[in-house]
DOMAR-119049 format. One record per residue: x, y, z of N, C-alpha, C in turn. Coordinates in steps of 0.02 Angstrom, whole numbers, padded with zeros to 5 digits, always signed. Example, Ala and Ser with C-alpha at 12.3 -4.5 7.8 and 13.67 -1.06 7.14 Angstrom:
BEGIN
+00660-00284+00390+00615-00225+00390+00660-00165+00390+00642-00112+00354+00684-00053+00357+00645+00002+00394
// end
This chain:
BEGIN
+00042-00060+00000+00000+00000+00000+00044+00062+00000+00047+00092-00058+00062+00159-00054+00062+00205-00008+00101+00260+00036+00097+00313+00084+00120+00372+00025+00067+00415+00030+00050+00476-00008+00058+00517+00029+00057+00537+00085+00069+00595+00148+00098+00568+00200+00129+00597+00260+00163+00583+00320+00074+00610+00376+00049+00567+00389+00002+00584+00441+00023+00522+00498+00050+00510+00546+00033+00458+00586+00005+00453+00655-00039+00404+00668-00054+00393+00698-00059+00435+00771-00010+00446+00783+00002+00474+00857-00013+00563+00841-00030+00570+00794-00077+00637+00756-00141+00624+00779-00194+00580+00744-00242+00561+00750-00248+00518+00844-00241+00506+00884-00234+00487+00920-00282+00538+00983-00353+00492+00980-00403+00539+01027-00387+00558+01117-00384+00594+01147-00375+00603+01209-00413+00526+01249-00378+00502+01311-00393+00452+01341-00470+00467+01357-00493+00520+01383-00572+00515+01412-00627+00505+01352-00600+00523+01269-00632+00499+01226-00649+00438+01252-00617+00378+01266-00623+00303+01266-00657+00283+01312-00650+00203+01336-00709+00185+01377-00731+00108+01354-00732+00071+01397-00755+00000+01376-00821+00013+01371-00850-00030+01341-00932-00040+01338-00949-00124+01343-01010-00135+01408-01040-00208+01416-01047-00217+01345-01087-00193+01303-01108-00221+01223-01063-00233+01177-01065-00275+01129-01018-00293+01076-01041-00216+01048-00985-00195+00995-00973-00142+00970-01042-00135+00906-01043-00189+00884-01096-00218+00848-01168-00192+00860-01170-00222+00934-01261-00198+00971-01283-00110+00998-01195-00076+00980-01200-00018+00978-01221+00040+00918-01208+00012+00875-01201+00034+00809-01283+00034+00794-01305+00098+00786-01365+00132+00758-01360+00176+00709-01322+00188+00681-01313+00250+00619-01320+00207+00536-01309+00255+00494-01320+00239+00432-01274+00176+00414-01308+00135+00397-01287+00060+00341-01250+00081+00287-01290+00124+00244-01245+00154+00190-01208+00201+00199-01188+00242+00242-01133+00267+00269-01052+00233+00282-01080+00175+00307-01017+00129+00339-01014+00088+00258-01058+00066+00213-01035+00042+00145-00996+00099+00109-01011+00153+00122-00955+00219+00083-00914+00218+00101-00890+00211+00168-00812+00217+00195-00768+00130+00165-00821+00081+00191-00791+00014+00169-00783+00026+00081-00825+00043+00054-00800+00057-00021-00729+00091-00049-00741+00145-00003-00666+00200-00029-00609+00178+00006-00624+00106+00061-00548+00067+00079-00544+00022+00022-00576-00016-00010-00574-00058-00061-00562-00030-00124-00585+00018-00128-00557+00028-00216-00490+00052-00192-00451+00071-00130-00390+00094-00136-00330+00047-00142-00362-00012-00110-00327-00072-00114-00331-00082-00175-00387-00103-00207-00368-00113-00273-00329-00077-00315-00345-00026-00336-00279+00028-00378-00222+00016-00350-00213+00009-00299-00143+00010-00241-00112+00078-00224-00170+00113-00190-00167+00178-00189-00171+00201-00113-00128+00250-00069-00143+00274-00022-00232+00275-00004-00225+00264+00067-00299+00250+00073-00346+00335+00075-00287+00367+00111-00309+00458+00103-00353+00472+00035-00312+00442-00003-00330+00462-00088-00382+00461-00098-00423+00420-00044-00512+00385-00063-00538+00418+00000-00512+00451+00027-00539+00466+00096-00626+00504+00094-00672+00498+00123-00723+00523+00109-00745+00593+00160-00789+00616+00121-00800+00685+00142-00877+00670+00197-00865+00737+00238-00898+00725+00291-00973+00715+00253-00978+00775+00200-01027+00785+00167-01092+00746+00149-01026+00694+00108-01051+00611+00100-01080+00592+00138-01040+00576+00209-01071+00512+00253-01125+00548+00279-01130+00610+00286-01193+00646+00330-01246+00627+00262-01267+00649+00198-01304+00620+00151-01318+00541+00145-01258+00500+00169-01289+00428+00189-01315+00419+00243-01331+00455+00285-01366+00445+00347-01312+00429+00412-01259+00436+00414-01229+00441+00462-01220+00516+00500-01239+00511+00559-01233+00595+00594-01185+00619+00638-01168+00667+00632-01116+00687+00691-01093+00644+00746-01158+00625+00767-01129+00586+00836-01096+00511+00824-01142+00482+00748-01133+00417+00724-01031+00425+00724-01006+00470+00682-00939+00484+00694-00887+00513+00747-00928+00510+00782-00894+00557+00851-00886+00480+00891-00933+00433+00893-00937+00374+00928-00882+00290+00889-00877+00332+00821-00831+00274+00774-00782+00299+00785-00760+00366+00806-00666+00387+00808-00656+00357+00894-00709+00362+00941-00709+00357+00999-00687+00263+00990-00713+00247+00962-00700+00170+00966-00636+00159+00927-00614+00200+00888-00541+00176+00854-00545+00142+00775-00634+00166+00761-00631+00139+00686-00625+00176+00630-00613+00261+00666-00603+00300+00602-00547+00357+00611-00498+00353+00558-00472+00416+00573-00494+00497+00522-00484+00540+00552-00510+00592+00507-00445+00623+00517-00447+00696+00449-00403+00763+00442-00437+00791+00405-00422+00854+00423-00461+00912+00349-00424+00929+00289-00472+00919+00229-00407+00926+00166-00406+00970+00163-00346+00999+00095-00310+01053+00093-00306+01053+00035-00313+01005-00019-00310+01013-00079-00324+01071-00127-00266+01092-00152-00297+01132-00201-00314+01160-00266-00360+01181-00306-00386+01161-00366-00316+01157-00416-00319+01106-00444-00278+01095-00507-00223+01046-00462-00210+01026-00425-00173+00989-00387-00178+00932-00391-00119+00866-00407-00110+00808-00432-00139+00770-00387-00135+00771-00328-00163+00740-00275-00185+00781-00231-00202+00746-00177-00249+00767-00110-00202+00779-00053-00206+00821-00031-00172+00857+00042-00231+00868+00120-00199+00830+00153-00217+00850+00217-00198+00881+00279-00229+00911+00319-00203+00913+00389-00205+00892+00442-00192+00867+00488-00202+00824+00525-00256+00860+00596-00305+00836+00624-00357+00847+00635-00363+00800+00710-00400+00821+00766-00391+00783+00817-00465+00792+00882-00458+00751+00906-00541+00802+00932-00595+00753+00888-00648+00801+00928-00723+00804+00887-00744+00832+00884-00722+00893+00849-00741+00957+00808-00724+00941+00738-00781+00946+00690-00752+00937+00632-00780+01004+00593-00740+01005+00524-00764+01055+00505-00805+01039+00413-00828+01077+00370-00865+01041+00315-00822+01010+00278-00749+01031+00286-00666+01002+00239-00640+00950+00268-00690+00915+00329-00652+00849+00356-00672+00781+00334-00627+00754+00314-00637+00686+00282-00619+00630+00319-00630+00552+00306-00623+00515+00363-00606+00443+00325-00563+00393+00341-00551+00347+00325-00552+00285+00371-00573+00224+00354-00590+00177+00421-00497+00148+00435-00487+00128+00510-00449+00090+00521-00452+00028+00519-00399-00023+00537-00385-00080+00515-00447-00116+00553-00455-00086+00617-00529-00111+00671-00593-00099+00616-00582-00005+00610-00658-00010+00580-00678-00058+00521-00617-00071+00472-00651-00117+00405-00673-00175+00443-00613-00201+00483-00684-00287+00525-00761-00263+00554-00761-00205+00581-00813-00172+00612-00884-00163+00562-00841-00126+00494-00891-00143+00458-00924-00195+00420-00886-00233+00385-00906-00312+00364-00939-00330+00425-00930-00338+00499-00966-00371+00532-01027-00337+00518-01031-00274+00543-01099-00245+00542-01142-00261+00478-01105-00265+00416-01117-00256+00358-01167-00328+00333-01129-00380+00372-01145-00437+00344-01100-00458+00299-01035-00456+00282-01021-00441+00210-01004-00526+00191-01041-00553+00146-01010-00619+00137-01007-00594+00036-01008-00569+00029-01007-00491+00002-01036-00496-00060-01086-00465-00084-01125-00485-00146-01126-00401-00194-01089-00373-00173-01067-00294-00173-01016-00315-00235-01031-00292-00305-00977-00279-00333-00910-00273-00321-00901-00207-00268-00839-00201-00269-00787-00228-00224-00812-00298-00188-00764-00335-00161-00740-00379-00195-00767-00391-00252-00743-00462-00292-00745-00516-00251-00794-00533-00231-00817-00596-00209-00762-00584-00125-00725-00546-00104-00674-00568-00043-00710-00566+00004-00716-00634+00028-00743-00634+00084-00716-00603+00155-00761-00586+00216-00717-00563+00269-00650-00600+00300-00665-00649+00288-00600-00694+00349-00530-00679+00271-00538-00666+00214-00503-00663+00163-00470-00592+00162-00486-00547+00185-00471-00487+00206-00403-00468+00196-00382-00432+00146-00287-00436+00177-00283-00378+00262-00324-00357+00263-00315-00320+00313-00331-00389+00411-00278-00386+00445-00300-00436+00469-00319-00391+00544-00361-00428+00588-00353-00425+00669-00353-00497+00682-00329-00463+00765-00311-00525+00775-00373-00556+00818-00393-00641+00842-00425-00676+00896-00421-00701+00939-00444-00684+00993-00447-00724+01054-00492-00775+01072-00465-00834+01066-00518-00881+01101-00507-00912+01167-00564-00881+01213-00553-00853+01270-00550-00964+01304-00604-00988+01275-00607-01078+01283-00558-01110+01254-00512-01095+01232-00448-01116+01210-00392-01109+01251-00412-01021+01256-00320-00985+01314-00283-00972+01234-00297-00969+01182-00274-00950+01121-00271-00897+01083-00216-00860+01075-00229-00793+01017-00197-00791+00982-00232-00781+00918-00206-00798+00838-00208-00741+00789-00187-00741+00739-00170-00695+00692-00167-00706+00628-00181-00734+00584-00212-00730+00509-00190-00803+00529-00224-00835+00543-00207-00919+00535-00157-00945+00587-00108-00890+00609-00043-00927+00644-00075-00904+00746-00047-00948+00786-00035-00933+00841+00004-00884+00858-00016-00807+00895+00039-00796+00931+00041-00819+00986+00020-00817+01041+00016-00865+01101-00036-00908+01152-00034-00958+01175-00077-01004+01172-00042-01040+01247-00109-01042+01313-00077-01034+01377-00106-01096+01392-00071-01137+01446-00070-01208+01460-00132-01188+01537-00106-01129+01567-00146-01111+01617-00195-01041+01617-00249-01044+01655-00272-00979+01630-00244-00902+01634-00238-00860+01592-00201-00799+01576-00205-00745+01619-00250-00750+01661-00250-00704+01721-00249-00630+01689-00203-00588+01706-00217-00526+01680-00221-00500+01630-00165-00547+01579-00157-00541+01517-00239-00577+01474-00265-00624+01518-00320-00640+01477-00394-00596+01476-00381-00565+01548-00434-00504+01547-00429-00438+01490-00338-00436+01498-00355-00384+01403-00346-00404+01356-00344-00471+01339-00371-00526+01298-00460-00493+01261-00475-00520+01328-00568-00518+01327-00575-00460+01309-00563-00384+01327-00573-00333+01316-00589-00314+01225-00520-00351+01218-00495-00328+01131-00537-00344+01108-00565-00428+01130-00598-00442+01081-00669-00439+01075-00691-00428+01157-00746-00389+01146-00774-00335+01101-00739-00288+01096-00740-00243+01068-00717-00257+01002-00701-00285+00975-00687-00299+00893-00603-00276+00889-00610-00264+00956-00511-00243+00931-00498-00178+00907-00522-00138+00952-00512-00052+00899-00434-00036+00933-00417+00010+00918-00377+00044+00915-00327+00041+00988-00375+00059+01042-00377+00073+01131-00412+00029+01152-00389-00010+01208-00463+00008+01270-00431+00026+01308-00484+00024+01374-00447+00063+01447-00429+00005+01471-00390+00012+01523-00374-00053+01575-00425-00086+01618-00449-00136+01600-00490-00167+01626-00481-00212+01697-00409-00221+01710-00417-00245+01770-00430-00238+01844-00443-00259+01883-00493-00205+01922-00455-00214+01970-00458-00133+02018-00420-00097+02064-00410-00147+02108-00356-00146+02138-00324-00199+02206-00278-00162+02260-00323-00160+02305-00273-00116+02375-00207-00152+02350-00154-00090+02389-00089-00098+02399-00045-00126+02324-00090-00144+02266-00055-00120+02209-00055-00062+02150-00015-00051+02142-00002+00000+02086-00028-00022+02041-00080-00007+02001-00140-00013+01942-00070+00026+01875-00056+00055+01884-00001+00086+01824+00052+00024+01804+00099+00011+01870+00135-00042+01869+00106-00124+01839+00041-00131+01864+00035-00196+01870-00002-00207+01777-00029-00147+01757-00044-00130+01681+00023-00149+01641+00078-00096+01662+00142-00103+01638+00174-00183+01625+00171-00200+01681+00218-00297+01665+00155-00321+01643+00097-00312+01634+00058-00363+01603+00039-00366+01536+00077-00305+01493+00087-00288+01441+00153-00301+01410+00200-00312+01462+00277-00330+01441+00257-00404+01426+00217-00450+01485+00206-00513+01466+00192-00536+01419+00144-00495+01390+00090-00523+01336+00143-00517+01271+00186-00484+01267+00239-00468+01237+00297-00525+01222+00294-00549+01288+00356-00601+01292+00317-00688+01306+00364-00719+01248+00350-00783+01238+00306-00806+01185+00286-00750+01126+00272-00778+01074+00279-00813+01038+00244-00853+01008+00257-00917+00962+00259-00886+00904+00214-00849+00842+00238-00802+00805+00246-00724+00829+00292-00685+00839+00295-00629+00846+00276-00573+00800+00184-00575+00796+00153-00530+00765+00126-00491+00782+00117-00480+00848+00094-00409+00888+00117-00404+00939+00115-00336+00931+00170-00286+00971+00106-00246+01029+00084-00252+01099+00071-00229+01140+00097-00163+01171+00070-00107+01195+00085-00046+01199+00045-00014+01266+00074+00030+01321+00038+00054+01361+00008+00130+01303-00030+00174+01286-00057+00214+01293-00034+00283+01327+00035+00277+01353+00068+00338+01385+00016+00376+01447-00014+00342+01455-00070+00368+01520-00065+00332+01564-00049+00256+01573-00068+00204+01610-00121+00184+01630-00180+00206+01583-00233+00191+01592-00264+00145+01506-00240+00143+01484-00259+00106+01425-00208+00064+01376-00220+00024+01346-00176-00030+01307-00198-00042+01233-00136-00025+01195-00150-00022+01116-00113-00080+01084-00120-00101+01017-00091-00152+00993-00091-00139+00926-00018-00156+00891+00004-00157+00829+00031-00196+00790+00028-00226+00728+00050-00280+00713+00125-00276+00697+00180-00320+00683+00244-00310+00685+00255-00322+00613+00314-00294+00594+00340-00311+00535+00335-00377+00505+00340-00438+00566+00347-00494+00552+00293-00540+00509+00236-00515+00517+00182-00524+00478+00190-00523+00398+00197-00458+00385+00238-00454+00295+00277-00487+00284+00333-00507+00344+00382-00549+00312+00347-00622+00291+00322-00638+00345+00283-00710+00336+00235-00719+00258+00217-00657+00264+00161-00655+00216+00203-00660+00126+00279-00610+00132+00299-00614+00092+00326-00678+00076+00350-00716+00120+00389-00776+00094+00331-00837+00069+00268-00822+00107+00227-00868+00097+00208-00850+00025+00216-00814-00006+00202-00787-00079+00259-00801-00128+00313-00790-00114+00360-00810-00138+00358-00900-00138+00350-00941-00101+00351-01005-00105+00312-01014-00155+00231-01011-00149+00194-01010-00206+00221-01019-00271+00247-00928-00274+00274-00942-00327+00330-00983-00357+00380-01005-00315+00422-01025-00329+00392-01123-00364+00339-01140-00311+00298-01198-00296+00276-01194-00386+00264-01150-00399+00203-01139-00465+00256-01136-00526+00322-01118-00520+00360-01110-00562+00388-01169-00567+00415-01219-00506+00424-01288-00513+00362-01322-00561+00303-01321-00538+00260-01373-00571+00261-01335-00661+00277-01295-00669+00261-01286-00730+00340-01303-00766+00385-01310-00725+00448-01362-00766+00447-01422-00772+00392-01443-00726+00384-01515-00712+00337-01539-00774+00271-01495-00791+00235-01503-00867+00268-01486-00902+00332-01452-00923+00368-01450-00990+00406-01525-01005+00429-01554-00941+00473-01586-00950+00430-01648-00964+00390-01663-00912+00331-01721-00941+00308-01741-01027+00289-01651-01030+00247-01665-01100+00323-01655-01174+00375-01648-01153+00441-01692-01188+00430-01737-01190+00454-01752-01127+00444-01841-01141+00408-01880-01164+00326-01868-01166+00279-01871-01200+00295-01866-01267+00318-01818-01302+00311-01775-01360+00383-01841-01401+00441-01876-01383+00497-01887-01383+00445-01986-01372+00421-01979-01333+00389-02063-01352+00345-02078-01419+00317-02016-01418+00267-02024-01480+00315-02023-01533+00357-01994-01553+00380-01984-01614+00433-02046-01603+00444-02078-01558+00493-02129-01563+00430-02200-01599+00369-02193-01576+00317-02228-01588+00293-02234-01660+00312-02185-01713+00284-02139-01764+00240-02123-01764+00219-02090-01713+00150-02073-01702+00115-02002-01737+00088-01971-01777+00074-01915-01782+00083-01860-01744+00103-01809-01737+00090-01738-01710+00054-01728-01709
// end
């Protein structure tokens, strides 16, 4: 995926009291426009396809308020970690699109918004998407190149596009309570620290090593755990190691696909070298 501008993350990055666990799946929260959340999932998909910065497709507030999504519908998707916004800057006759980076929930009529790696699962779930929508080409959700990761809490297991990262013989204790959190929530961006207050320990500290843990002893090392610089919340990012995996697993393929097709040249020789030893016609 192409990067067309320098915006990152820690730009977009909402103040801690934005956040907040919620009893409900993120799912049973979601009341705003259907076709709102298909406009944003659209302008992530055609960017993938072209192979184009996702900014490039970024949609205007304009839009999603005309699909029925309202102020608050977006004030409650950045709060959960499924959208980032900036206001463009573009200007007429200009090759591409320029933004500024934008923070809060104040927006203005020049702010545009793009889903994160949470919101696209967020939306296919909501969406239903087993996807009969033109513009997925048949990709189904679990097919996604965009991945999150799962917790299966009856296992003690958390996985990542198919592979284990770690998988506990005993139950996970703290690390499995922000386990549950993530995945409650579909895995956005944040949550807060969910483990609950205990005289005579340090709630900062005991956040801190239980985030180093979750860190240490991976079986694939594909996510990277993070305090939030508050000590009140815990973020997660996937590691380089993922692309690598992903790349070599592509590369084999090919390499796999380039063998079998020396293997039909050489066959249909031999073939080709019996017949004519046979006098067989061409």
């Amino acid at each position: 995926m192409k990067r067309c501008w320098n915006l990152g993350r820690d730009h977009l990055t909402l103040p801690n009291e934005f956040g907040g666990r919620k009893s409900k799946s993120a799912r049973s929260n979601w009341n705003g426009g259907q076709q709102g959340l298909l406009l944003l999932l659209e302008a992530h998909e055609h960017a993938l396809d072209v192979n184009r910065c996702l900014w490039d497709f970024a949609v205007h507030i304009v839009d999603l308020k005309d699909a029925g999504i309202s102020t608050s519908n977006l004030r409650w998707l950045l709060c959960k970690g499924y959208l980032e916004h900036a206001r463009e800057r573009s200007l007429i006759g200009a090759l591409n699109r320029s933004f500024h980076p934008d923070s809060g929930l104040v927006f203005s009529p020049r702010t545009c918004f793009v889903l994160t790696p949470a919101g696209v699962a967020f939306a296919r779930q909501t969406l239903g998407c087993r996807v009969d929508h033109p513009v997925f080409n048949g990709i189904l959700p679990d097919q996604s190149p965009i991945k999150i990761p799962h917790w299966d809490r009856s296992r003690q297991r958390l996985t990542l596009a198919g592979l284990i990262v770690k998988e506990y013989k005993v139950p996970a204790g703290n690390q499995g309570s922000i386990l549950d959190a993530f995945e409650e929530e579909g895995w956005p961006a944040r949550v807060d620290d969910p483990l609950w207050l205990t005289p005579d320990i340090d709630p900062k500290r005991r956040l801190h090593d239980t985030i180093n843990s979750l860190n240490r002893h991976q079986k694939h090392s594909l996510l990277r755990f993070l305090g939030d610089g508050t000590g009140t919340g815990i973020r997660w990012e996937l590691t380089d190691l993922l692309q690598e995996k992903t790349t070599t697993l592509e590369e084999r393929r090919h390499s796999q696909g380039s063998l079998n097709g020396q293997l039909d040249e050489s066959i249909r020789r031999c073939v080709t070298a019996a017949r004519a030893a046979n006098g067989e016609v061409m």
